[in-house]
C-alpha positions in Angstrom: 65.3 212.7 38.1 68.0 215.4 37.4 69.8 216.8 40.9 69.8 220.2 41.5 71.9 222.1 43.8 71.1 224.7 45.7 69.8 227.8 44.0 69.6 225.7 40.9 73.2 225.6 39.5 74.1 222.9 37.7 76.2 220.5 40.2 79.0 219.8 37.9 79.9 223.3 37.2 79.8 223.6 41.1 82.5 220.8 41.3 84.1 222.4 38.9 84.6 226.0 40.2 85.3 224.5 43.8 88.5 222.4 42.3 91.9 224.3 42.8 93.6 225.7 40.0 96.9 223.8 38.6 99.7 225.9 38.7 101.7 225.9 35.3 104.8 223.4 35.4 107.9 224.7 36.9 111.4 224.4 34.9 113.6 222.2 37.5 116.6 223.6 39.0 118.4 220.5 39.1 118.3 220.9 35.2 120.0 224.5 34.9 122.5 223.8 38.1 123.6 220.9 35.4 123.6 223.4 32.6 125.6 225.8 34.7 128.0 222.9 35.9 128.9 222.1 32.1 129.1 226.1 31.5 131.4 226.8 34.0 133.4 223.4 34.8 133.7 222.4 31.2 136.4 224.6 29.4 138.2 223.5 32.9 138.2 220.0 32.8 138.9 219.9 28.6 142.0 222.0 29.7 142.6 219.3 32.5 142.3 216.6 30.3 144.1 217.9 27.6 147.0 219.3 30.0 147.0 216.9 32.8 145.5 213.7 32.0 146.2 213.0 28.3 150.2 213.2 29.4 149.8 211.4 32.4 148.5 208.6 30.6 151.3 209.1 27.6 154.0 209.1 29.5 153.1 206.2 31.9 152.7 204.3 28.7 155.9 205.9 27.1 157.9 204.3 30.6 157.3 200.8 29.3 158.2 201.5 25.8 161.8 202.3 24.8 160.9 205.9 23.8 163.0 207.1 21.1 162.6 210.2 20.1 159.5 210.4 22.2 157.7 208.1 20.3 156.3 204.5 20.9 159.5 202.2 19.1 159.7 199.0 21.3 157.9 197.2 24.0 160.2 197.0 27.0 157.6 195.8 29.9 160.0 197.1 32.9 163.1 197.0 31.6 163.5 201.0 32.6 162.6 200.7 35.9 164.7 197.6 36.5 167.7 199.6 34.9 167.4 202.7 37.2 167.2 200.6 40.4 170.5 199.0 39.7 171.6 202.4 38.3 174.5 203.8 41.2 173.8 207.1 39.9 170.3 206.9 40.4 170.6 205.5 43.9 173.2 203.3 44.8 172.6 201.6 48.4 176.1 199.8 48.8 178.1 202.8 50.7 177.2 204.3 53.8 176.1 206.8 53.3 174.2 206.4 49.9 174.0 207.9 47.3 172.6 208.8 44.0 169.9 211.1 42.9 166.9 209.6 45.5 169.4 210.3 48.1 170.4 213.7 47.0 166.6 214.1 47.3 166.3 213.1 50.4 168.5 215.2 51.8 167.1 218.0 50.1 163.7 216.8 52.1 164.9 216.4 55.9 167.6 220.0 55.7 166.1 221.8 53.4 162.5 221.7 54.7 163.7 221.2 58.1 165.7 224.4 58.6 163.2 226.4 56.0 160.5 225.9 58.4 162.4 226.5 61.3 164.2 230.2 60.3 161.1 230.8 59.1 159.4 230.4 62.3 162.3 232.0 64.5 162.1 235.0 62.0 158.6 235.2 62.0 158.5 235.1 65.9 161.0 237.2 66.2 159.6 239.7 64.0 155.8 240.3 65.8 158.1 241.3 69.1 159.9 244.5 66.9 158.9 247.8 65.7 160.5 247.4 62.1 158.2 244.0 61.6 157.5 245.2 57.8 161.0 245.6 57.1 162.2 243.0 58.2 160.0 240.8 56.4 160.7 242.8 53.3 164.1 242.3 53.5 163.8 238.4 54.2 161.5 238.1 51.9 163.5 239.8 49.1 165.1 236.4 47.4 161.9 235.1 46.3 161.5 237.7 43.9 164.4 236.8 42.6 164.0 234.0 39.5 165.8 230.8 40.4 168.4 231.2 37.9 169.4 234.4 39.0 169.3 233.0 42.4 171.7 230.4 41.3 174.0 233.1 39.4 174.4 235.2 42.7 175.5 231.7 44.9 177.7 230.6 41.6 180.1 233.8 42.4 179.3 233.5 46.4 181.2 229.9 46.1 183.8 230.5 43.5 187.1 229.5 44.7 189.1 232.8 43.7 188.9 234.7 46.9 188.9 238.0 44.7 185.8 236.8 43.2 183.7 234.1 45.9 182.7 236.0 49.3 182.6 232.8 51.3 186.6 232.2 50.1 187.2 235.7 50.8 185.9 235.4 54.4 187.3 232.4 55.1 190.7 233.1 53.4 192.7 234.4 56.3 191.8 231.0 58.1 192.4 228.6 55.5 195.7 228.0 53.9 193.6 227.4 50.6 190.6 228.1 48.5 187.6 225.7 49.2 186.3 224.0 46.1 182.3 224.4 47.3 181.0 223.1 44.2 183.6 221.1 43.0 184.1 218.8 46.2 181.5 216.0 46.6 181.8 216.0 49.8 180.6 219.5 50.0 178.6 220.4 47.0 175.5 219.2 48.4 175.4 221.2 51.4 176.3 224.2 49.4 173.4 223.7 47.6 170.9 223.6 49.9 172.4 226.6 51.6 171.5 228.3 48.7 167.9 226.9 48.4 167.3 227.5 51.9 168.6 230.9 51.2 166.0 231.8 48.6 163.0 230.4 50.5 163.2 231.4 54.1 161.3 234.6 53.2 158.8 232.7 51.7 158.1 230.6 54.8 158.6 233.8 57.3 155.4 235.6 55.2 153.4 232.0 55.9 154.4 231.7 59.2 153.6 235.5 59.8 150.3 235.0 58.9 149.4 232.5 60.9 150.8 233.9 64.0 148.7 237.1 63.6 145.6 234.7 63.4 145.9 233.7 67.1 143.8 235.4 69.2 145.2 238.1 71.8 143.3 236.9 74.4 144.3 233.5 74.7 148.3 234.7 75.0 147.1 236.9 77.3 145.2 234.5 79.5 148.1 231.9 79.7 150.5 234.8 81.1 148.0 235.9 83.4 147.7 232.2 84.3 152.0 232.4 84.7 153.2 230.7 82.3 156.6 232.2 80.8 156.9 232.5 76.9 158.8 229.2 76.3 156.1 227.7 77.4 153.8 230.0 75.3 155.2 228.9 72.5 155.5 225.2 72.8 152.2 224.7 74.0 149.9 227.1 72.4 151.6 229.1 69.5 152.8 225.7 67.7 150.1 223.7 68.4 147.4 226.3 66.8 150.0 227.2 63.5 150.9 223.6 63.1 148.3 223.5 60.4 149.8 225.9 58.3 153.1 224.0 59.1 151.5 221.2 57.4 150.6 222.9 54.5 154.1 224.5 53.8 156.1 221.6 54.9 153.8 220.0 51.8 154.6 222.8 49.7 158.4 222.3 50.7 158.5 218.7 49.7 157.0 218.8 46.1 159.7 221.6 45.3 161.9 219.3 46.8 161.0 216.6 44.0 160.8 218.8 41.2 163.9 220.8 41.8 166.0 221.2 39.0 166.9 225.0 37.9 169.2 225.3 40.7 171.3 222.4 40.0 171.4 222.3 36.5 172.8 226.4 36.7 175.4 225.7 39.5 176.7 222.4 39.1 174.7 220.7 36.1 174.7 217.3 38.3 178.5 217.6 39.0 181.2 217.4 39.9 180.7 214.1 37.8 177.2 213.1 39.4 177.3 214.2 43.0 174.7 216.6 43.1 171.8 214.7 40.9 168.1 214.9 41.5 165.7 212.8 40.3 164.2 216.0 38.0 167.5 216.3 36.6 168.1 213.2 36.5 164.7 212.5 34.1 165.9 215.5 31.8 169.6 214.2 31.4 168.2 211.1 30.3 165.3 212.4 28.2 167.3 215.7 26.1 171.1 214.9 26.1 170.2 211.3 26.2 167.7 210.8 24.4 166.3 208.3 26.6 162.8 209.2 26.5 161.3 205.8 27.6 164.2 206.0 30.6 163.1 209.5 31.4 159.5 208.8 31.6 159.9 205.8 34.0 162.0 209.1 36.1 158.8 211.1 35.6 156.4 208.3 36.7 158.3 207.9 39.6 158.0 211.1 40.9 154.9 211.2 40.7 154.6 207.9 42.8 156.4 210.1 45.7 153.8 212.9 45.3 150.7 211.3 45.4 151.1 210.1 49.1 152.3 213.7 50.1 149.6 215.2 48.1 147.1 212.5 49.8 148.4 213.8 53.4 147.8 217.3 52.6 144.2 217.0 51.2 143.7 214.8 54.6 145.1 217.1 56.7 142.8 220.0 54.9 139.5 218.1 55.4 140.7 217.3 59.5 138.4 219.6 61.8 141.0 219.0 64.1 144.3 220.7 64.6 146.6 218.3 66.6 
């Protein structure tokens, strides 16, 4: 016997009016955010491979070969790297103090970064407590428009030993019974060059250093006087403490221009006088072009970038820290 609903529809057709409708299917969004990734992240990391890796990987190859010519001639295992420890113009560990390009370079680190950060700072204090603020940092900031060669042209004539031509021997002349040889005394020419870098990048620093300074709320300076204490202590305990992050950042900045540098010497001194004043940057390009040591060269290159990974590490450490110590 056939059921009938109620009314005398046809219970199926009841069941079926009563079931919700299925909405049509949805495209998934994880499947165009991956379509966009490959869109916009793709010509990027082609470039990146291309540019960055595929060169990585060639010349940390090219280190253990002996590199003529740029090309793969001879298996050599370490040989290079062997060679340019027990190189004395490379670094040379016997005399106190050493020498050698690694130790040229770290020099350049502690006085160069050191005193960059520190005008920089003095400047940029002393700049927020003036009414000319703008111009002054217009003026300091000045060299680093200037192109580093040109840089290096302006200090060539600043130390030449002719007094009618170098200002410092100019200056200096009524006091000295003779010309100084700045860039022709080993003794001296390494100082004289990072003068002249620290010269060119004080402005740079001051405009950092600026910034951050202006980012430090009114109210907390003006709490900590109305709480009595002086501006020396200001400074040391809350003005460095909240910029030390950007500190950080361009004492980073500082030290991977410190491992590259090259322009500078190569226009004032090219290495000289004899190889006093070598980097490791110039150092991998004597070796590689007038040399034509390229396997030599690329064990240079390979080892610069074993002294930038671990400041590159700090610095992406430091930028994830919540915290500013």
């Amino acid at each position: 016997m056939a059921v009938v609903a109620p009314g005398g529809a046809d219970p199926a057709a009841v069941a079926t009016a009563k079931a919700p409708a299925t909405s049509p299917a949805k495209p998934v969004a994880g499947r165009r955010w991956d379509r966009a990734v490959i869109l916009f992240l793709g010509p990027t990391a082609l470039i990146m491979l291309v540019f960055l890796v595929y060169p990585t990987i060639y010349t940390i190859a090219l280190s253990f070969n002996r590199g003529r010519r740029g090309e793969f001639t001879e298996w050599v295992g370490l040989q290079h790297y062997i060679g340019l420890l027990n190189d004395k113009s490379f670094i040379n560990l016997s005399t106190f103090p050493p020498s050698g390009a690694i130790w040229n370079n770290v020099l350049w680190a502690i006085f160069y970064t050191g005193f960059v950060i520190f005008l920089g700072l003095v400047v940029a204090v002393m700049a927020t407590r003036v009414r000319y603020e703008s111009v002054i940092k217009a003026v300091v900031f000045l060299p680093m428009a200037i192109a580093a060669t040109a840089l290096a042209i302006i200090w060539n004539f600043v130390y030449a030993p002719d007094p009618n031509i170098g200002l410092l021997n100019a200056i200096l002349d009524p006091f000295t019974s003779g010309s100084i040889s700045w860039l022709g005394n080993p003794s001296l020419v390494n100082a004289a060059l990072i003068a002249a870098g620290i010269w060119g990048s004080v402005g740079f620093a001051t405009v950092i250093l600026s910034a951050a300074l202006k980012s430090i709320p009114s109210e907390v300076l003006e709490a900590a006087r109305t709480d009595g204490a002086n501006e020396r202590q200001i400074f040391f305990r809350i003005i460095l403490p909240m910029v030390s992050l950007p500190i950080s950042v361009l004492a980073v900045t500082l030290l991977v221009n410190v491992i590259k540098l090259f322009d500078l010497i190569y226009v004032l001194t090219n290495g000289g006088p004899g190889v006093s004043s070598r980097v490791i940057a110039f150092t991998m390009y004597y070796e590689s072009i007038p040399g034509g040591q390229f396997g030599r060269g690329a064990a240079i290159t390979v080892i610069m970038l074993l002294l930038l990974i671990p400041i590159m590490a700090f610095n992406i450490r430091r930028f994830r820290s919540s915290r500013v110590v």
